[in-house]
VOPAGU-2260 file (C-alpha; in pm, 1 decimal, decimal comma):
REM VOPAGU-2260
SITE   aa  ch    i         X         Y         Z
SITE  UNK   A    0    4148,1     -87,8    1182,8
SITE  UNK   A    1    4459,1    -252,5    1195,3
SITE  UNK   A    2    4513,8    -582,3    1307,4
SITE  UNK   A    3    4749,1    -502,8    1592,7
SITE  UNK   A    4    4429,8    -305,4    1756,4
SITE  UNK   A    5    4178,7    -566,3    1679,4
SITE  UNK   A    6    4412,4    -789,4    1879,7
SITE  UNK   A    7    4463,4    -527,1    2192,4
SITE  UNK   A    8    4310,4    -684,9    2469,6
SITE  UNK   A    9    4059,8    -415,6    2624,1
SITE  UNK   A   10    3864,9    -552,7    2919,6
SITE  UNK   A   11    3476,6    -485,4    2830,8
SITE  UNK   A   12    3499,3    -411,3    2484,8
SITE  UNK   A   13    3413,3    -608,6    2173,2
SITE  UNK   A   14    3776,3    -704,6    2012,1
SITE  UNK   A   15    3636,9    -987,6    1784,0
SITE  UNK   A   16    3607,9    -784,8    1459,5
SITE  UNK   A   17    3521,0    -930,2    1135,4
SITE  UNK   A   18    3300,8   -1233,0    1222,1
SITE  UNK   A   19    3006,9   -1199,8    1028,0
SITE  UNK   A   20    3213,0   -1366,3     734,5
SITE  UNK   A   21    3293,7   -1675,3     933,5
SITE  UNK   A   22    2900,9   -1698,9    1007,0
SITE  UNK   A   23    2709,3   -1719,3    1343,8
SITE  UNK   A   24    2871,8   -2031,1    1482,6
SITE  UNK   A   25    3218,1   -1829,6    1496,0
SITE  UNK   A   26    3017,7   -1557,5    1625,8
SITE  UNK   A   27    2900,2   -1734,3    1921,1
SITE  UNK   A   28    3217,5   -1871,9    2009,5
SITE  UNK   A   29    3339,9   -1540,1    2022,4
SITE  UNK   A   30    3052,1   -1362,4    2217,4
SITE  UNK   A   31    3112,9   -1670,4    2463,6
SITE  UNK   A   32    3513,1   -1593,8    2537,6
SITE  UNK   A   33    3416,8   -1204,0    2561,6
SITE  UNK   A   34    3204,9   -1288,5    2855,4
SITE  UNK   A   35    3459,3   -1508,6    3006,6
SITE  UNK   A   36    3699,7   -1229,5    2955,5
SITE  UNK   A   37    3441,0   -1004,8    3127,4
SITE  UNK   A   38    3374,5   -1249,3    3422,1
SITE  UNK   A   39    3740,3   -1280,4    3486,8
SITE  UNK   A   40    3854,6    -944,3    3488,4
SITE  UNK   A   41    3995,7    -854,0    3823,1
SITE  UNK   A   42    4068,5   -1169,7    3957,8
SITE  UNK   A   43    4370,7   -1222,0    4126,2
SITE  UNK   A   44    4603,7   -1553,4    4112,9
SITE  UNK   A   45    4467,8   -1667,5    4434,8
SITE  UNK   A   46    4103,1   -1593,3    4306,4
SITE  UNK   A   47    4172,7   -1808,0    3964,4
SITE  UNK   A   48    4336,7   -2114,3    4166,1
SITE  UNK   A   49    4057,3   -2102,2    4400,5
SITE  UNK   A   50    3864,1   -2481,4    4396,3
SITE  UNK   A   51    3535,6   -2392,3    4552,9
SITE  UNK   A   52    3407,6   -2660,2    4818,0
SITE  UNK   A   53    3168,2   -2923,4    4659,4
SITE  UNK   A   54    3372,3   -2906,2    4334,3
SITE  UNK   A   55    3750,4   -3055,5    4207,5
SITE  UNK   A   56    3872,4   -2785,8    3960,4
SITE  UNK   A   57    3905,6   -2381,0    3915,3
SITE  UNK   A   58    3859,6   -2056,8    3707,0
SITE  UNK   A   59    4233,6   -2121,7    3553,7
SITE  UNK   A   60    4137,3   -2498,2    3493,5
SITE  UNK   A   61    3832,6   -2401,3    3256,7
SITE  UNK   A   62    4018,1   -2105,7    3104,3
SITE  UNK   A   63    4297,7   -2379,8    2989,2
SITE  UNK   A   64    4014,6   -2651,6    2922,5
SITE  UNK   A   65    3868,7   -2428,2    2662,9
SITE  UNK   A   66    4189,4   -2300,4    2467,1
SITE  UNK   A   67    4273,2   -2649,9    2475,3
SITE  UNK   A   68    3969,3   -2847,1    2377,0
SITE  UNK   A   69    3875,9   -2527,7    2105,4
SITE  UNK   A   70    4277,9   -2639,8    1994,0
SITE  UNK   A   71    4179,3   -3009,8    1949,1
SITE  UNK   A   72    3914,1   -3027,0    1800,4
SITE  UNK   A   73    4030,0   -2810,3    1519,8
SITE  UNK   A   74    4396,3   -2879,5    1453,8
SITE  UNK   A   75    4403,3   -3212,4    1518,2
SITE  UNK   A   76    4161,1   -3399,3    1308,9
SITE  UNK   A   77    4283,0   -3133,5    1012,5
SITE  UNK   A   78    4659,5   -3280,6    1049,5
SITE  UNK   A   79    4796,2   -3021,6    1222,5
SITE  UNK   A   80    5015,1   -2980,3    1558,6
SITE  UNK   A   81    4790,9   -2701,7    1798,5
SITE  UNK   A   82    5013,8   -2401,7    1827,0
SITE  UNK   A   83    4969,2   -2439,0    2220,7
SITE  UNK   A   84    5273,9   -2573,5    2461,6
SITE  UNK   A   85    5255,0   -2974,6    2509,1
SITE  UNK   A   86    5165,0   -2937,2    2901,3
SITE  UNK   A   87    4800,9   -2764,1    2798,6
SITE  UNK   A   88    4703,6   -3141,3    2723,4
SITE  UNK   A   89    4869,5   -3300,3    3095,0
SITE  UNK   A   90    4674,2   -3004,8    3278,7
SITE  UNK   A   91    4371,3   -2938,5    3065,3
SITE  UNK   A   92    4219,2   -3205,3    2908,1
SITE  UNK   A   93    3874,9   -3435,4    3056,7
SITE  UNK   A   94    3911,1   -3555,3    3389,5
SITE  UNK   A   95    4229,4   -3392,2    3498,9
SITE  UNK   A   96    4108,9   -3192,7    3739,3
SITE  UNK   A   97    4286,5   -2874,6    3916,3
SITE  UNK   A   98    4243,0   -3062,7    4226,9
SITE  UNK   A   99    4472,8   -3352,2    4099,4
SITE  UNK   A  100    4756,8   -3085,3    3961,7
SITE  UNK   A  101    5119,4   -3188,8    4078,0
SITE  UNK   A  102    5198,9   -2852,9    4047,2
SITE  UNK   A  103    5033,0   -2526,8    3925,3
SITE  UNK   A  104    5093,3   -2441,4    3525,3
SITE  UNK   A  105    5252,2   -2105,8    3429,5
SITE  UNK   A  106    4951,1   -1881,7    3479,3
SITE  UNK   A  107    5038,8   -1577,4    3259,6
SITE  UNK   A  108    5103,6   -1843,4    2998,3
SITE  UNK   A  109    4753,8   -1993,0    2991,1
SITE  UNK   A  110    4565,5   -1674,6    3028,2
SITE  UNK   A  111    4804,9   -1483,1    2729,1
SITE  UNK   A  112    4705,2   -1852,2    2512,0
SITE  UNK   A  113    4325,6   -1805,4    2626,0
SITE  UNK   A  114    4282,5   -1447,8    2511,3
SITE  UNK   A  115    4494,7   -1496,5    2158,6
SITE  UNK   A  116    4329,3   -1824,7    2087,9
SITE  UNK   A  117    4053,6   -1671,7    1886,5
SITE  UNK   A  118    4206,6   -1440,1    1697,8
SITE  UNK   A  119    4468,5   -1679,4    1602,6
SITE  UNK   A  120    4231,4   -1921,7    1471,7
SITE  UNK   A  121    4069,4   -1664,4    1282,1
SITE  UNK   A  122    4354,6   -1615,2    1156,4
SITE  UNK   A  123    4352,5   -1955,6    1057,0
SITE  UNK   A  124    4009,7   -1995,5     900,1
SITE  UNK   A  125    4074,3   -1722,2     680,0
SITE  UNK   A  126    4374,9   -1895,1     533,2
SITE  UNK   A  127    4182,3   -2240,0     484,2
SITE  UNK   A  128    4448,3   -2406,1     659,6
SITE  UNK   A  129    4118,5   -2614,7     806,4
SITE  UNK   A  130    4028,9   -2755,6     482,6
SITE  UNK   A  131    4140,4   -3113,3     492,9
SITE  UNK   A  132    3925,5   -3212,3     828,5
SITE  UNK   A  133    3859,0   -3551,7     898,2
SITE  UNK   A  134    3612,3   -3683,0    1130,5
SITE  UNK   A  135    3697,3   -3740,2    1495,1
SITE  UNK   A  136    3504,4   -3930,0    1761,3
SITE  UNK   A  137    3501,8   -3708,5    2072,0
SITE  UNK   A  138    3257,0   -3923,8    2315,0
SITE  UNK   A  139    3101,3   -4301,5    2276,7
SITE  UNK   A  140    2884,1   -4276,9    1972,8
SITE  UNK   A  141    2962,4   -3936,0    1889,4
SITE  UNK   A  142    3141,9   -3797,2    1637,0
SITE  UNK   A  143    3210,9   -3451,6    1480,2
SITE  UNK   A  144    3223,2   -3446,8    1106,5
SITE  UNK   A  145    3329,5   -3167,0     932,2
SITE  UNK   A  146    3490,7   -2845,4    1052,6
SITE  UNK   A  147    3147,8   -2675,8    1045,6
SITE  UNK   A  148    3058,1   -2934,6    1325,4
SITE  UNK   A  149    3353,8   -2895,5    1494,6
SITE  UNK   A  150    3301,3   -2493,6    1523,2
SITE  UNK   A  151    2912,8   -2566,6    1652,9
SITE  UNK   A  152    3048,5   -2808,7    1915,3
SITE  UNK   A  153    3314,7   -2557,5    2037,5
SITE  UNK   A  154    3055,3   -2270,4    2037,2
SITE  UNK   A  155    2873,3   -2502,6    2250,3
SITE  UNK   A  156    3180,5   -2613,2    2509,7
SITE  UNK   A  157    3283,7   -2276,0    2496,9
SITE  UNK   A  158    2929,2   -2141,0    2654,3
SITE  UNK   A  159    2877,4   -2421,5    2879,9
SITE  UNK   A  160    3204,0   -2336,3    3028,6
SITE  UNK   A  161    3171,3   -1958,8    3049,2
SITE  UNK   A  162    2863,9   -2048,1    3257,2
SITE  UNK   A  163    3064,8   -2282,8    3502,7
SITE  UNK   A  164    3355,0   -2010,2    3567,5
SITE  UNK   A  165    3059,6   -1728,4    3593,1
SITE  UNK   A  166    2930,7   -1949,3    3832,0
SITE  UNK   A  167    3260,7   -2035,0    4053,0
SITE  UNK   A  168    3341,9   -1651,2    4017,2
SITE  UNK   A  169    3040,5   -1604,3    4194,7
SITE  UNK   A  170    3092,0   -1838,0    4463,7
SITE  UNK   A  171    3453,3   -1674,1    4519,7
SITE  UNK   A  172    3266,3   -1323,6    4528,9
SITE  UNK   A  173    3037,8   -1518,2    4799,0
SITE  UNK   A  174    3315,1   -1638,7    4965,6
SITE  UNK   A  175    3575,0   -1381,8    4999,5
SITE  UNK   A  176    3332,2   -1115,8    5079,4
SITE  UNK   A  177    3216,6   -1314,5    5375,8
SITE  UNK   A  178    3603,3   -1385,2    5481,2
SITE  UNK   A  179    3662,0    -951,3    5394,7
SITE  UNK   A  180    3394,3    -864,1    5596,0
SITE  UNK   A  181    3147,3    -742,8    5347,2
SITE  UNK   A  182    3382,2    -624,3    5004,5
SITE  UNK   A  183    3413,3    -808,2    4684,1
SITE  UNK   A  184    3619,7    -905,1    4473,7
């Protein structure tokens, strides 16, 4: 298979290929974004900018938190710039939430970033260009190691967030079937 069609996004299918080399962790992260894919398939705009009551941030806020955080904790503490525009980190990172946006970011441009994002680091590991990772404190009293720590944390970010955006897709499907009189999204 070429790499052009391992890249082709195709909504329900496994496009990850190659994986088991990179070992489980990599694996997970990747089963994680395919069911975010999955759970945002169909949405429109409004749908993804929707902040559901009782909460401060959206679908397209956790969607850019992931590509951005999966970004930082790899490129950065291995000396290198993240491939991703400068306003991912103004929009995406902790505690800036949708809610507080002074204006909405280009949305075609974080959803193209959040479904290349794996295959471009990949990419990446392949090539080693990880190698020289240095340690890098990412709460009080906690701090990720080595690149094999970093990969386990962002498997485990990457799932706890494809839980929250199942779970605000769900509360959109709630909510605009009860506005649409009884269809979904």
């Amino acid at each position: 298979m070429t790499e052009s069609v391992a890249n082709e996004r195709i909504p329900g299918v496994w496009r990850y290929r190659d994986t088991a080399k990179l070992g489980p962790v990599w694996k997970m992260t990747c089963i994680a974004r395919c069911y975010t894919e999955l759970t945002i398939e169909g949405l429109s705009t409004e749908q993804l900018l929707h902040v559901p009551d009782g909460m401060d941030t959206n679908i397209l806020w956790g969607l850019g938190h992931v590509t951005f955080s999966h970004d930082r904790m790899l490129y950065e503490p291995s000396g290198l710039k993240s491939p991703l525009p400068h306003y991912f980190e103004e929009f995406f990172q902790s505690g800036t939430p949708s809610a507080a946006w002074p204006r909405t970011p280009d949305i075609d441009d974080v959803l193209s970033h959040f479904q290349n994002q794996l295959a471009r680091t990949q990419r990446d590991l392949k090539a080693g260009v990880f190698a020289r990772y240095a340690p890098v404190r990412i709460a009080i009293g906690v701090r990720v190691r080595s690149l094999q720590e970093a990969l386990s944390f962002n498997a485990t970010h990457e799932g706890f967030h494809a839980g929250v955006i199942s779970t605000i897709r769900e509360h959109i499907e709630s909510t605009w079937s009860r506005l649409s009189g009884g269809s979904t999204v």
